[in-house]
Structure formats: C-alpha cells, structure tokens
C-alpha angles and dihedrals in degrees: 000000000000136000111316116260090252100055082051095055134085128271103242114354113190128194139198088323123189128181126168143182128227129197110172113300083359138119121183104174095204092169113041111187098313123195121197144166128192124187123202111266100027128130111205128185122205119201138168144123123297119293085009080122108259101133089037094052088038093057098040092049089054100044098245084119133042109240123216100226144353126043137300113194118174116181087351098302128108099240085184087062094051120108106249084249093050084042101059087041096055088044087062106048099034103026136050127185130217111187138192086238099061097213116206141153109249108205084053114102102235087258087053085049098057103034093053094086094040089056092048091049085061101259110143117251091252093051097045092048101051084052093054094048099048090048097052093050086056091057091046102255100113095116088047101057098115098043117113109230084260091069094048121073120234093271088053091044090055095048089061092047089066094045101059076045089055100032095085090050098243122193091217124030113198110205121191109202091321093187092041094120096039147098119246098248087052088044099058085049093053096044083035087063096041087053091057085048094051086053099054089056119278127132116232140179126189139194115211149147099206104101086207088069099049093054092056096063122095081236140023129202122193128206142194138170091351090308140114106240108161129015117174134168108230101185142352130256100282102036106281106149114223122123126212133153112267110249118254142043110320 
C-alpha cells in the first residue's frame, strides 16, 4: 500500500507568503512572497540583520500570526485554513517553542512549567507529570524539578524551557534566539543539547544572530528586507561538511 501521503510529504512547505504591518497611514511589508521547504528531520538556521523579517517568518510559519497571502502547510496540513481553536490545538500536539524570553511562570516549580501545556493540551495529570518530569531528566534537570525558575540560573532556566518544548513530543521545535540571554559558555550547552535532539530525530528550526550557531546547522538560510536571499546546504544529514545552494526558487 505504501507509505501515507502525509508521511511522504515535507515538514513545513511555504508558499508565496506575505505578511505586513500596519501602524496608522503606515505600511511596513516584513514578508514579501516567501518560498520554503522543510524536510523532516532538518535543522535550519535563519539568520539575517535586524527587521530583515526572522521572528516574523518564524511566527507566521508556525501559526502564532495570521499572514496576508500564499500558503502555510505543516505535516501536510494548511494551518492558515485552521479554525483559531484547530490551530492552538494542532500547535500543541505537532509544534513546541523555545524563546529568547524564557517564560515562565514564576511562582511554577520547573515540573509544573513544563507540564502546564501538556495539561491544557488534554493530557491527564498523571500523564503530564510523568512527562515533565522525564523530560526534564533528559535535559539534566532531574535533581532541579521542584525548583521554582529563581533558583535556577539563566542556562537551567533555558533547559526547561525545551523541555516543556519537547515534553509534548513535537515533530518541529521553532526556536527564536534561544541563547539570546545567555553567556557564551551556557549558550554552547543549550544549542549543544538541541543538536543531540536534532540527531535523534527532531526537526528544528532556529532563529539566531551568532554566526557560530548558523553555521552549525545542517542549513542556513539568510534573510534580508523580508526576502530569501541565500539558502545553502552546510553540511548533510550525518555531519558531512559540503555546502551547496539549495535547489529552487528561494
């Protein structure tokens, strides 16, 4: 019978996508007509200057803004097309988010953190808290569950904000300058983690401004003024260095 049409089909498949702002008499274009494939299993880094368009495209990709024209498919469905209600509800099962601004609730211990979304996304108490905790165990806070996010330092804060991005098991994780408050030794530990995560399968794509982490990504994609202007495969699944441009309109 073969495999089904959806495990055949990309990731997240964007097409001609437009999104603008708009502050009284003004008009600011921050998308202008994007293209974009994402295969499973990809880790893609977006980089670019300020206002060239990377949270916007990050957010409208994912579903957390409306866009003005094209097409927007993640895991084979049109999340522009969802209902607001069908939308949140496929964000949590299929998606997680990792942000530059941790929040998190700070009277939450880091298990009730992580387990929140996984409570409003219907899973039982039981079930959510056996999953915060085990995620949080695989990012190496397991001694720190009951710790509220003023006992932790900025790197442990961080970690739990992955794994209340992981805890739902999400086939794509967006992540919007995820070492943004951090040092540079902290930061290496947070993107080496999402690394591991990447390996053992997870598709990620990441917003950032280190050029260090681009280049770390299998694929980078470079933006400016709302535009695609460079998109290069570094390296192949596995680690192989060789970059190329990735084929089709960008």
């Amino acid at each position: 019978m073969g495999e089904p049409v959806a495990s055949r089909s990309p990731m997240l498949a964007a097409s001609g996508v437009h999104k603008a702002y708009r502050t009284g008499a003004e008009t600011v274009e921050a998308l202008r007509g994007i293209d974009l494939v994402v295969e499973r299993g990809e880790f893609l880094a977006v980089m670019g200057p300020s206002g060239s368009g990377k949270t916007t495209l990050l957010n409208c990709l994912s579903g957390l803004d409306d866009i003005d024209g094209g097409s927007v498919l993640v895991n084979g469905e049109d999340i522009i097309a969802m209902s607001d209600a069908r939308r949140t509800k496929h964000r949590a099962q299929a998606m997680g988010f990792v942000f530059q601004a941790f929040n998190l609730i700070p009277v939450f211990s880091a298990t009730e953190n992580v387990e929140l979304p996984l409570l409003l996304a219907g899973a039982s108490p039981k079930d959510a808290r056996r999953a915060a905790q085990e995620t949080l165990d695989r990012v190496g806070l397991g001694h720190r569950l009951s710790h509220r996010p003023a006992e932790l330092s900025g790197g442990e804060q961080q970690r739990v904000t992955v794994a209340r991005a992981l805890a739902g098991r999400p086939e794509i994780v967006w992540a919007d300058e995820p070492t943004g408050n951090l040092d540079s030794e902290t930061a290496a530990q947070v993107v080496g983690l999402l690394r591991e995560l990447h390996r053992e399968g997870l598709t990620l794509m990441l917003v950032t401004h280190d050029h260090e982490i681009g280049g770390s990504a299998e694929r980078l994609v470079t933006m400016r003024d709302g535009t695609i202007v460079d998109d290069q495969i570094q390296r192949a699944p596995g680690g192989a260095d060789g970059a190329r441009r990735r084929p089709g309109k960008t």
